[in-house]
N, C-alpha and C positions, 0 to 999 in steps of 0.2 A: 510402607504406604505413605507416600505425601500428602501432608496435611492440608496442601492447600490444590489438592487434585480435584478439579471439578466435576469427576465424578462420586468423588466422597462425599455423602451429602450432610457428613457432620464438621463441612471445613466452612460453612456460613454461618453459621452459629455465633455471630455478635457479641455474648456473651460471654460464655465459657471459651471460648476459642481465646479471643482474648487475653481473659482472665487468665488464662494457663501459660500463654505464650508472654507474656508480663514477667513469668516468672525464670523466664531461660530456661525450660523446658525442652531435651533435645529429643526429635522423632525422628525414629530411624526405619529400615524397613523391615517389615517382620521375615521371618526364613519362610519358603515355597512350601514348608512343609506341614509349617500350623496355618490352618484353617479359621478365619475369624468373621462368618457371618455371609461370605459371598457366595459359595456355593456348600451344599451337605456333603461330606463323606460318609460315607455308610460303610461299615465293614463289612470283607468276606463274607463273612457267615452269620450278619446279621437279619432277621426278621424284618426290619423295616422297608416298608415299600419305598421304592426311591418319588421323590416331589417332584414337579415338576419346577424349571428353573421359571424363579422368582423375574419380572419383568422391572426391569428398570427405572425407576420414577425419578421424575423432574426432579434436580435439585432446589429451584427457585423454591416450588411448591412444598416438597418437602420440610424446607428449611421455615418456610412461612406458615406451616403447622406447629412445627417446633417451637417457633416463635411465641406461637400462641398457647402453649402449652406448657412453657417454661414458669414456675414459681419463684416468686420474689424471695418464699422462705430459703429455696436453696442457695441464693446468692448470699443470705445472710450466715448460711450455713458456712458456705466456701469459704466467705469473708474473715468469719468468725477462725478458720481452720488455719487459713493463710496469716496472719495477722499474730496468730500465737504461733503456729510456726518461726514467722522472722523476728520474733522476740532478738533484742539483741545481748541482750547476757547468754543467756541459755540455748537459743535457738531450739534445736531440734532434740537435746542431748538431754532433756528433763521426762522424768517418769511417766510411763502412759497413764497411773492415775489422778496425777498431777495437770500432764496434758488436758484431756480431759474434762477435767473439772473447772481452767480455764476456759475452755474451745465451749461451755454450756453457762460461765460466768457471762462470757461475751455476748452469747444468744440471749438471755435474759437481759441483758440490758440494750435489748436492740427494741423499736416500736411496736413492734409485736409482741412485747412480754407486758410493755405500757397500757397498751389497747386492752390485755388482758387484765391487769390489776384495775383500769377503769370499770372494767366490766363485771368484777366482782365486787366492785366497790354500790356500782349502780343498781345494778339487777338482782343481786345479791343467791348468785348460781355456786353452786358447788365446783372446784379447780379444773374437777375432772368431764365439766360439762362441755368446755370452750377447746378443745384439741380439735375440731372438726372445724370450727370457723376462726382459728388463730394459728391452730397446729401447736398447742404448744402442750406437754404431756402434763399431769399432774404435780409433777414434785417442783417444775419450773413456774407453772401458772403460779403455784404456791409464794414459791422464794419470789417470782418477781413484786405478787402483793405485798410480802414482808418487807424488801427492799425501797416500793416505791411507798408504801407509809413512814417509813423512818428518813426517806430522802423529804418529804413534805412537812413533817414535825421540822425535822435543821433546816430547812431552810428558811420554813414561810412560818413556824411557831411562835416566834419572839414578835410578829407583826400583827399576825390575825388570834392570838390567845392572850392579848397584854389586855392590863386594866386598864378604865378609860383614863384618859388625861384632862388637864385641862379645858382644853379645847373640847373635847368627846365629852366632857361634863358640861359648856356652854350650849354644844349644840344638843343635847340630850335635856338639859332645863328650860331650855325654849321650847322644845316643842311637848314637855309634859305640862308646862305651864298654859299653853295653848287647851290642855288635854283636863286639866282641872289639877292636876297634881304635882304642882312646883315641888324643886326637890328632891326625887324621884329618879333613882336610876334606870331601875326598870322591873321586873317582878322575876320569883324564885321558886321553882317549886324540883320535884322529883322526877327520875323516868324509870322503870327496869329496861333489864334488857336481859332476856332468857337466854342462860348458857347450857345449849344441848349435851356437851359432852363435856361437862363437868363433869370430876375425877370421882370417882363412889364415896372416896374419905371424907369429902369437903360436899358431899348435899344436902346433907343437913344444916350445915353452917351457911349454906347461898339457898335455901329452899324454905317457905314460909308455910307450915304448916302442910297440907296436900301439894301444892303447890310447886312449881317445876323450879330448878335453881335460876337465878338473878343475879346480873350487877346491876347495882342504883349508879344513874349518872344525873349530878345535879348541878343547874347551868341558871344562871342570870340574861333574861333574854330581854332587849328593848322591843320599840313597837315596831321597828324595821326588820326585825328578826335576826338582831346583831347578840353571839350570843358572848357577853362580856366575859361569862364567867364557865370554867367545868370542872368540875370535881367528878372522877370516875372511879372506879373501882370499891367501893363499898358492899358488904354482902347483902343478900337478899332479902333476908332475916331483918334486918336494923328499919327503922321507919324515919321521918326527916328529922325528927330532933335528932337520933344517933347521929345520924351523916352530918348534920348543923354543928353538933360538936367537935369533928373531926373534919369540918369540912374548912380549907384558907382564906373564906368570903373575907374574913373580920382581921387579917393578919397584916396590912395596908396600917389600918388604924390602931389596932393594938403596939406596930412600929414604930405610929407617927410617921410613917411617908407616904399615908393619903393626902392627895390634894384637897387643896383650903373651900368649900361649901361656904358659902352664904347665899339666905334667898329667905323672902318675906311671904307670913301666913298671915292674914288677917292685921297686919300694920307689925310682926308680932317678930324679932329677927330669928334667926337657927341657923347652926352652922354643921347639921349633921345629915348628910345622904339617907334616905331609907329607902325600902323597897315593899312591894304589896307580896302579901301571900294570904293565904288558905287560913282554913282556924286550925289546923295542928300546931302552929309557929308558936312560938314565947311573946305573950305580949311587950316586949320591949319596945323604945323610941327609933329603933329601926327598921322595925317591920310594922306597917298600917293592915289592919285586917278589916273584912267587913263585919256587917253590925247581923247577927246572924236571926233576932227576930226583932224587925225595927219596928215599932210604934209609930213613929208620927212619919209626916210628910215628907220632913228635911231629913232623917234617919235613911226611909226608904229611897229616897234619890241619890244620900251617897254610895246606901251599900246597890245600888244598882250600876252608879257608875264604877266605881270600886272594883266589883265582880267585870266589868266588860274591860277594864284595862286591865285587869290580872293576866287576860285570855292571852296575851302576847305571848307569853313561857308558851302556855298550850298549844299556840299555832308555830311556835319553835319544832316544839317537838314533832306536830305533823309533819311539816315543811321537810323536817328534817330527815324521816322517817321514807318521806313519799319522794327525795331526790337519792338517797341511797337507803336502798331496798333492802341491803346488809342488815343495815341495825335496827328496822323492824322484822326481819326474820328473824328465828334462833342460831346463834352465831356457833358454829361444824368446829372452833377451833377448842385447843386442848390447853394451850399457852396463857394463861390472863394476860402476861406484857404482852402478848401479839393484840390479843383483843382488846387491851387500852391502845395501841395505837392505829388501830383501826378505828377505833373511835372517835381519836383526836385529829386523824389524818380528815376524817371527815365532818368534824364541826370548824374545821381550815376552809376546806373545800366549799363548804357551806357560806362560812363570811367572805372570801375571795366573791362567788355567787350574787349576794347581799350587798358588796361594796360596790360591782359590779353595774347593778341594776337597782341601787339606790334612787337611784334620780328617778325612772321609771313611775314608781308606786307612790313615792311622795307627795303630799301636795306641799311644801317647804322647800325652798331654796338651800343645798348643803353647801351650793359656795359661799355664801352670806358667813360661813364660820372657818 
């Protein structure tokens, strides 16, 4: 059969025709003998009624149904098959389960496995949800999540997880100073995050009394919702002084390669950063807390502004909850390092977001720094 027979009406086919014929692919003609689709032979002796012969349809039209019926995933499929095919060490001569497990490394890292890991990142659906509007099966939705959170830690971690600088301390002391609280990096507080399918041996050690298991992720967040600081993976059990003790906020300065703080309180100089929290904190000259039954007039106005600048952690945590739906549902995995970087992949995601639309919500000029 000639492939480019105008009555064949799979020789218009733009695509795979193509693609195939790219490849020096020779067609030759089949023997008179086998039968492939043009008319039914029926045997002797068999029971089936013989069909009436099928009417010939337009090629144009045919072809321009086909057109429209063709799926983007199978080109990626083909692409994917072709492509480790002409590998050029091994070519064709490497293991079928080797083949393989190439020809599905390929697929997953093709747009369609991306669109997927966004999708689980956003909506926070279970892998096996999205085969129907991605096509893509379980076990690949999975590995491409896995993949595209540790492609986002290497690349974008060292930009959007660093401590502030310089600069990110000048423009952060203006506008707390604006805010009543010179000095000030930003506030500190706790978040859980419910692990469903934590392991039997370990729920008592992530579970607080009745309580379903937990990792604490604990973050320093300014009033833009930049979150300076994360410390994740502490168990569910421990409360913020445990995580405070274990937690790198203070390892800057206990090294000496924190940047140099100065800035004036009442005529009065200081040269040490603090931040606002809650009353569980340690009263220390780092942490300001509020005045929790004030007496006089000037008590009650700090611990009120006090209390409404703390809320920035808090609107972090919403913010952050309500743009990836993940990490306010209970998180399906079995892994902790899978599910710290899911975490981290999306407090990136978050400041990428925030740096993005800085300007936006502002009422402060950020190029002025």
């Amino acid at each position: 059969m000639d492939s480019r027979n105008p009555s064949n009406p799979y020789s218009d086919s733009p695509s795979y025709s193509h693609l195939l014929h790219s490849q020096n692919f020779q067609y030759g003609s089949y023997p008179p003998s086998q039968n492939f689709g043009g008319g039914s032979e029926i045997p002797p002796f068999s029971s089936q009624a013989p069909e009436a012969p099928a009417q010939r349809e337009n090629p144009s039209v045919a072809s321009k149904e086909r057109r429209q019926r063709e799926n983007p995933d199978d080109e990626v499929v083909i692409s994917a098959w072709l492509n480790t095919s002409k590998d050029v060490v091994v070519g064709n001569e490497q293991k079928s389960g080797t083949f393989w497990k190439r020809v599905a490394e390929y697929y997953a890292s093709s747009p369609h496995a991306k669109a997927s890991a966004i999708r689980q990142l956003a909506y926070g659906g279970a892998a096996d949800s999205l085969d129907e509007y991605v096509r893509l099966a379980e076990t690949t939705a999975r590995k491409s999540l896995r993949k595209f959170t540790a492609g986002i830690i290497c690349l974008f971690g060292d930009e959007y997880l660093r401590q502030p600088t310089q600069e990110d301390l000048q423009r952060l002391f203006y506008i707390r100073e604006q805010r009543g609280f010179p000095g000030m990096i930003g506030s500190i507080d706790c978040m859980h995050w419910e692990w469903k399918n934590c392991p039997t041996a370990w729920k008592r050690m992530y579970s607080r009394g009745t309580e379903k298991p937990t990792i604490v992720l604990e973050v320093v967040a300014s009033s833009d919702l930049w979150i300076w600081h994360a410390f994740f993976g502490a168990t569910g059990t421990v409360n913020d002084l445990n995580i405070l003790d274990r937690s790198p906020v203070f390892d800057d300065i206990i090294n000496g390669i924190a940047p140099e703080v100065n800035f004036y309180v009442n005529g009065n100089p200081y040269h040490l950063a603090y931040y606002l929290t809650d009353g569980i904190y340690p009263k220390w000259a780092t942490f300001i807390q509020s005045i929790r039954l004030p007496q006089s007039e000037k008590h009650s106005l700090f611990a009120k502004t006090q209390e409404a600048v703390r809320k920035d952690v808090e609107r972090a945590f919403g913010v952050l909850q309500s743009r990836f739906v993940v990490v306010k549902n209970s998180s399906k995995l079995w892994d902790k390092d899978k599910i710290a970087n899911i975490m981290k992949a999306c407090i990136i995601l978050h400041n990428m977001i925030v740096e993005d639309e800085r300007s936006t919500y502002t009422q402060y000029n950020v190029r002025e720094f």
